[in-house]
C-alpha positions as YAML, in Angstrom:
chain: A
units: angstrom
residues:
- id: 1
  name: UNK
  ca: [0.00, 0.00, 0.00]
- id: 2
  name: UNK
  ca: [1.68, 3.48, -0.74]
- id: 3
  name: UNK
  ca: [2.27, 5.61, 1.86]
- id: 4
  name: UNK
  ca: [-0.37, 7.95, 1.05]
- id: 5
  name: UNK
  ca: [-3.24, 5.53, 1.26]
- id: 6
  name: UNK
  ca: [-1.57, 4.42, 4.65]
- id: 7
  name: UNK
  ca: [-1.96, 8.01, 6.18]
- id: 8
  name: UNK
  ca: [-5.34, 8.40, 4.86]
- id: 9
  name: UNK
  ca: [-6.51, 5.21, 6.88]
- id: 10
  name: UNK
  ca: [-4.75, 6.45, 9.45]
- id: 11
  name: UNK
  ca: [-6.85, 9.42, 9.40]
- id: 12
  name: UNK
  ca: [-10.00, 7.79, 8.62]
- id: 13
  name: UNK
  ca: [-9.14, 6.01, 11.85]
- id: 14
  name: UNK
  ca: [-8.05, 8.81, 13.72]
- id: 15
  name: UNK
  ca: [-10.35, 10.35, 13.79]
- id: 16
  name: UNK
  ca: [-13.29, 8.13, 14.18]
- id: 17
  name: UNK
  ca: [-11.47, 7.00, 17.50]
- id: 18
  name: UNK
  ca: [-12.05, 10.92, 18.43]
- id: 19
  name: UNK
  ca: [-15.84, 11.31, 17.39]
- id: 20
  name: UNK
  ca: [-16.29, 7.93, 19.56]
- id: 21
  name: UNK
  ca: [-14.39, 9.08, 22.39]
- id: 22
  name: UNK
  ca: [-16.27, 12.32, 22.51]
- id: 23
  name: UNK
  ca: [-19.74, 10.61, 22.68]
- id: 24
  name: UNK
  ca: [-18.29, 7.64, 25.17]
- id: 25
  name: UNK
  ca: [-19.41, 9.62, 28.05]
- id: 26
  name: UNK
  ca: [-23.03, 10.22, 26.34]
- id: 27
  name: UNK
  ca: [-26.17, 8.19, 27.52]
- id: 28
  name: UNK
  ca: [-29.42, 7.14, 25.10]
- id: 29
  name: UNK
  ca: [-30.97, 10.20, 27.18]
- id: 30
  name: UNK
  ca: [-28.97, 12.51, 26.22]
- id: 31
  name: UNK
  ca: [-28.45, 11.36, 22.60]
- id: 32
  name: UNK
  ca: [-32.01, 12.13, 22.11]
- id: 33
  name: UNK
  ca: [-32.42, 15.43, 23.15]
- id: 34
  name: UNK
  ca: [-32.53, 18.37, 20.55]
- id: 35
  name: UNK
  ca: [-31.41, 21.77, 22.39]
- id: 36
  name: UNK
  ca: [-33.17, 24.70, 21.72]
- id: 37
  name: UNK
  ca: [-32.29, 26.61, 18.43]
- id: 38
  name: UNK
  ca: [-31.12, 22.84, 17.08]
- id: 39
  name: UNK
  ca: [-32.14, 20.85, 14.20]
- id: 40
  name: UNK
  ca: [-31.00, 17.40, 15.05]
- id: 41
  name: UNK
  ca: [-29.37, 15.44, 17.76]
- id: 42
  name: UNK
  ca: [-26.41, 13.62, 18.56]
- id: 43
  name: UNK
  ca: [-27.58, 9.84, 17.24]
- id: 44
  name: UNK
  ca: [-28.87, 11.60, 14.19]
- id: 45
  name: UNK
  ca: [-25.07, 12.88, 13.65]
- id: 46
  name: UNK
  ca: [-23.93, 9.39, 14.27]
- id: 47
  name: UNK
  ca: [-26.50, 8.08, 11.48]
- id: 48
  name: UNK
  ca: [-25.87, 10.78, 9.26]
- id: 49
  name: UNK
  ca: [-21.84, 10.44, 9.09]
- id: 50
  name: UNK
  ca: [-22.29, 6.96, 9.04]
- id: 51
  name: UNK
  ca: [-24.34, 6.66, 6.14]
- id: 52
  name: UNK
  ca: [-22.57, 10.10, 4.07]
- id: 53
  name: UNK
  ca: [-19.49, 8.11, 4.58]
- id: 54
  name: UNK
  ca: [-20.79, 5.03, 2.77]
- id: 55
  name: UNK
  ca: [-23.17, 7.24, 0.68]
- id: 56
  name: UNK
  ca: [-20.51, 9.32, -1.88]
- id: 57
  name: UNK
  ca: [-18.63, 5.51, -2.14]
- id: 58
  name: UNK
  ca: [-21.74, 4.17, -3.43]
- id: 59
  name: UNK
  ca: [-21.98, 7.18, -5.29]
- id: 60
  name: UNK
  ca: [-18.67, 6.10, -7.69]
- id: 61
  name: UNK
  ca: [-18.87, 2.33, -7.07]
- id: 62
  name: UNK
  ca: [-22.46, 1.35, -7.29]
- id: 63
  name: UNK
  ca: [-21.85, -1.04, -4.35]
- id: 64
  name: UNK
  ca: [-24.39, -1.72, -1.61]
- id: 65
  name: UNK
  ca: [-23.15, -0.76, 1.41]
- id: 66
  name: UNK
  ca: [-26.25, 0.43, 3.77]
- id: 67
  name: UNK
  ca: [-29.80, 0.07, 4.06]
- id: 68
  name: UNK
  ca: [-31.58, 2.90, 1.96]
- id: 69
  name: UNK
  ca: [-33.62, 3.70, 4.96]
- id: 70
  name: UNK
  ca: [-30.52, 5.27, 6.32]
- id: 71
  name: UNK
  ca: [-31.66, 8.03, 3.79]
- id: 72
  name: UNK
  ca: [-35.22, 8.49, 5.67]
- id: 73
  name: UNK
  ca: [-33.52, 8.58, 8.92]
- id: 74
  name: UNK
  ca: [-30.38, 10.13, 8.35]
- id: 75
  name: UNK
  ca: [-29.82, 11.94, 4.70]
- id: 76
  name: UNK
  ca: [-29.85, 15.24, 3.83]
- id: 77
  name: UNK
  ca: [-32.75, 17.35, 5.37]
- id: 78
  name: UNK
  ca: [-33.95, 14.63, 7.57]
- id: 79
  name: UNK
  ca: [-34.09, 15.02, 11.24]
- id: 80
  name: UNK
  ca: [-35.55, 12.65, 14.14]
- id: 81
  name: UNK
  ca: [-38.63, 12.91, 13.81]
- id: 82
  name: UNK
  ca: [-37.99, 10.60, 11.07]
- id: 83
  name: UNK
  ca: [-36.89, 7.85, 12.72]
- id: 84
  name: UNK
  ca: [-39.45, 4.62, 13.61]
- id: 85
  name: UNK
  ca: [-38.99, 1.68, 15.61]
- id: 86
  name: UNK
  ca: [-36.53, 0.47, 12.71]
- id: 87
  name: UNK
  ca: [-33.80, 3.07, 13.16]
- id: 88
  name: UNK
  ca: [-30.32, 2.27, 14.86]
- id: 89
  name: UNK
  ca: [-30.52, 3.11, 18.23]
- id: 90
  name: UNK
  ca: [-27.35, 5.20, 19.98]
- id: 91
  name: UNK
  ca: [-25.24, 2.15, 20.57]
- id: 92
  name: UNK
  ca: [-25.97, 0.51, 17.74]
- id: 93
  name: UNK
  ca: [-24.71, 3.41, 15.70]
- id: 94
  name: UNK
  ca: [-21.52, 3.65, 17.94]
- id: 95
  name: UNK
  ca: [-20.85, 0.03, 16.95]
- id: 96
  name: UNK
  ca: [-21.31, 0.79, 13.22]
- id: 97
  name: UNK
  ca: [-19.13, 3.59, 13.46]
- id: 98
  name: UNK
  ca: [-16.40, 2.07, 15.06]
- id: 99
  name: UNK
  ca: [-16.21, -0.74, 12.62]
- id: 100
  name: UNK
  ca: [-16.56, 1.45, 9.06]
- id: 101
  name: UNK
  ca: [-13.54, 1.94, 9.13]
- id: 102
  name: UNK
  ca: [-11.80, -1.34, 8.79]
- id: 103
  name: UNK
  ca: [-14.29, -2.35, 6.57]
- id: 104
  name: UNK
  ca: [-13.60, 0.43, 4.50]
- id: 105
  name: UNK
  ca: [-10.25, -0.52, 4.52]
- id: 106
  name: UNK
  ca: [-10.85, -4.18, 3.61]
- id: 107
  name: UNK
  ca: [-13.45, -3.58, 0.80]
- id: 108
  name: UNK
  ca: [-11.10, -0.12, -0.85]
- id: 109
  name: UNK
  ca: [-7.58, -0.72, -0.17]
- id: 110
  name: UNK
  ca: [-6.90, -1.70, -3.26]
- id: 111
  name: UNK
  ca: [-9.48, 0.40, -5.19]
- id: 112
  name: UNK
  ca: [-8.33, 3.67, -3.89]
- id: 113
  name: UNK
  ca: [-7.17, 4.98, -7.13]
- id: 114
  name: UNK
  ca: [-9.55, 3.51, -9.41]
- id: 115
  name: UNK
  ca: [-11.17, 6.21, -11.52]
- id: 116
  name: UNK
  ca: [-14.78, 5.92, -12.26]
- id: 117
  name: UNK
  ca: [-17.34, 8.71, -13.33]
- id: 118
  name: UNK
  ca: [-16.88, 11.76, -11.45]
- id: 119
  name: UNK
  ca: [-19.73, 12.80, -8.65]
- id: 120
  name: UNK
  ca: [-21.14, 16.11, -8.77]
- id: 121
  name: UNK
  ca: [-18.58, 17.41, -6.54]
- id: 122
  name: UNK
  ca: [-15.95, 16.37, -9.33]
- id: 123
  name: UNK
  ca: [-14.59, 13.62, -6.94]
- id: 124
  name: UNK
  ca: [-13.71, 10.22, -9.41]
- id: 125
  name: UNK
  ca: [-11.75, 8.18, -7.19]
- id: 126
  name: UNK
  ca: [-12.28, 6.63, -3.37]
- id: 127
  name: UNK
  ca: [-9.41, 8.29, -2.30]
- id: 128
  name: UNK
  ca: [-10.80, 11.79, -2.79]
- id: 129
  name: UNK
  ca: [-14.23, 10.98, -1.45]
- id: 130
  name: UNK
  ca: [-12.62, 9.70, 1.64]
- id: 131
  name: UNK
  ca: [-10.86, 12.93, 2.18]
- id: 132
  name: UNK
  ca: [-14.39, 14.93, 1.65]
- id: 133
  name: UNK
  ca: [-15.96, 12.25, 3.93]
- id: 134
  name: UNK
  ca: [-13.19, 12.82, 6.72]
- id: 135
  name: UNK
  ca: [-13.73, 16.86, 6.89]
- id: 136
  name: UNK
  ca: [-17.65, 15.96, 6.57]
- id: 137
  name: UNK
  ca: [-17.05, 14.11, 10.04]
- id: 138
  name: UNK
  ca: [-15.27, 16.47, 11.71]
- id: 139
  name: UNK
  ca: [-18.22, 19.11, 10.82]
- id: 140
  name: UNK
  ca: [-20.05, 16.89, 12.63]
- id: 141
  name: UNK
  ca: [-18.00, 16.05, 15.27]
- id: 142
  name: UNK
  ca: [-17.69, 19.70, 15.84]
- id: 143
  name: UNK
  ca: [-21.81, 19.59, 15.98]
- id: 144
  name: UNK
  ca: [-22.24, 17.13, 18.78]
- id: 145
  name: UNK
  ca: [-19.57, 19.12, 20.97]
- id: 146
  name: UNK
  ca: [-21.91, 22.14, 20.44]
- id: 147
  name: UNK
  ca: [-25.22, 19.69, 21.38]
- id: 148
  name: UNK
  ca: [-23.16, 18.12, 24.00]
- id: 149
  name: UNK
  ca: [-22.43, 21.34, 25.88]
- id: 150
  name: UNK
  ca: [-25.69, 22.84, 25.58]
- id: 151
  name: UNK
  ca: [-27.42, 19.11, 26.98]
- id: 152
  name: UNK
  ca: [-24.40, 19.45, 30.00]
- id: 153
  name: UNK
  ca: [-25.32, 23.59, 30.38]
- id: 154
  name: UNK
  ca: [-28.78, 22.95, 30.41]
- id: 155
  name: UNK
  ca: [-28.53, 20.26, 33.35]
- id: 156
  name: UNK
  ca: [-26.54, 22.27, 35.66]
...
């Protein structure tokens, strides 16, 4: 594997070890809760980078990677009051999460260059949607900080 592609799983990695660490020390509770002023809460971040991850590879490959009611639950413009007795509950999504990555790894490692049509963000190749996908999670890492602090300010 080149060195490049080794940095980038790193990353991918990285920092999915940080988003999980940051919500280790949430309970179901508090995952549910939408703050004032908020759109969404913290499983619905879990869902949503989750699925967006998956999402723009399917985009280039065509592979199946999720359930397609991920979109209802977790897609663009969707918030909780979307979600049914079928959606992933908090720990289930933390258990996703934390194995993506390896599987990512598994199923792309050797794909990560392949070229295929480009998205409409002009990305053609795994490599560069895992890049997008990586700054997409830290937007939303950033996001459940914010909902974190507000659930913890609003307690005390």
């Amino acid at each position: 594997m080149e060195k490049r592609h080794e940095i980038l799983f790193n990353q991918l990695q990285t920092y999915r070890e940080e988003l999980l660490h940051d919500v280790s020390d949430i309970n179901n509770e508090e995952a549910e809760v939408i703050p004032t002023n908020f759109n969404n809460n913290i499983q619905w971040h879990l869902g949503h980078v989750y699925m967006d991850q998956y999402m723009w590879i399917k985009v280039l490959t065509k592979d199946d990677l999720y359930p397609d009611s991920f979109h209802k639950w977790f897609g663009f413009g969707t918030n909780p009051s979307n979600f049914d007795e079928q959606t992933p509950s908090f720990e289930e999504l933390k258990q996703l999460l934390s194995e993506q990555p390896d599987k990512i790894k598994e199923l792309y490692s050797k794909r990560l260059d392949e070229e295929f049509p480009p998205t409409e963000m002009g990305m053609f190749t795994i490599e560069q949607v895992l890049i997008r996908t990586i700054f997409h999670e830290g937007m939303h890492t950033q996001a459940i900080n914010d909902l974190k602090k507000c659930i913890r300010n609003a307690k005390s």
